[in-house]
N, C-alpha and C positions, 0 to 999 in steps of 0.2 A: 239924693240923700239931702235932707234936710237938716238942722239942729235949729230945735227950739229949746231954748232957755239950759242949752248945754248939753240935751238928752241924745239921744243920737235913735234916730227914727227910723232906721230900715230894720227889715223884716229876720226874721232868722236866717233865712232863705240867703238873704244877701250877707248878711254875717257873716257867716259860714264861707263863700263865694268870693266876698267882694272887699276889696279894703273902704277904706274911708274918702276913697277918691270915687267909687266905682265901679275900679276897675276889677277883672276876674286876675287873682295871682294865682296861680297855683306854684308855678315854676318862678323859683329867678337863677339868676346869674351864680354860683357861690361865691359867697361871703372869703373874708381872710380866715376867718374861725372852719366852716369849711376845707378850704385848701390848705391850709393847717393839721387838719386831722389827715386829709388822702395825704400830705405829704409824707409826715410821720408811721401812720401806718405802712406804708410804701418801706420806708425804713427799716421798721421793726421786720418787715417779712424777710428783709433782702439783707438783714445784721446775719452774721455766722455766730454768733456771740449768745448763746442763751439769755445770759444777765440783760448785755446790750437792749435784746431785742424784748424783754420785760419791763425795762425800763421804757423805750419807746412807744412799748403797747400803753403801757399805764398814762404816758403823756397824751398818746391820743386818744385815750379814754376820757382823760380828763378837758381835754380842749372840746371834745364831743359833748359831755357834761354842760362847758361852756356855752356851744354854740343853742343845745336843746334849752336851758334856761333862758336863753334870751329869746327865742319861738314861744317859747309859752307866753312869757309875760310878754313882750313885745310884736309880735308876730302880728302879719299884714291882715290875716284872717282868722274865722273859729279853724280852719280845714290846718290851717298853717302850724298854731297852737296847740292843734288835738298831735300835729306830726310831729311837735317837740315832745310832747306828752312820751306818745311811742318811742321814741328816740331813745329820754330818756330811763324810760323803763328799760329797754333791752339792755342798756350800758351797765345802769345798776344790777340789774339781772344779772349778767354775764361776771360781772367781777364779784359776785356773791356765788356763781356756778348756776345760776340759775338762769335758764332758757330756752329760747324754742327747739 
């Protein structure tokens, strides 16, 4: 990868593939925004509590929200970006009732 004059010169191909190092990401490690979300949702399933466990769902609806905006705009690749995209459609989706 190259940068001339600020543009950033690889192909779609690597785009999509490869961050600005490189390298192929597809996987990383999860994030705190991540284990945030499995934590909480973990919660809400295992609350006895209707209210409780609405409330936890919504939190980690919402940290999910979080973590998908920050993949879009920030995000290592297109592939990465396009997964926050999806992400958070399904979130939106879901808490409108709408889904797959």
């Amino acid at each position: 990868m190259r940068l001339r004059g600020g543009y950033d010169q690889r192909n779609l191909w690597d785009k999509t593939w490869r961050n600005r190092r490189g390298e192929i990401v597809i996987w990383q490690m999860p994030n705190v925004w991540l284990i945030a979300w499995a934590a909480l949702t973990c919660v809400s399933v295992l609350t006895s509590s209707h209210s409780m466990a609405n409330t936890f769902w919504w939190l980690s609806s919402g940290v999910l929200v979080i973590w998908s905006l920050l993949e879009i705009f920030r995000g290592a690749d297109y592939f990465r970006r396009l997964i926050g995209l999806f992400v958070l459609l399904l979130v939106v989706g879901g808490a409108f009732g709408i889904g797959l």
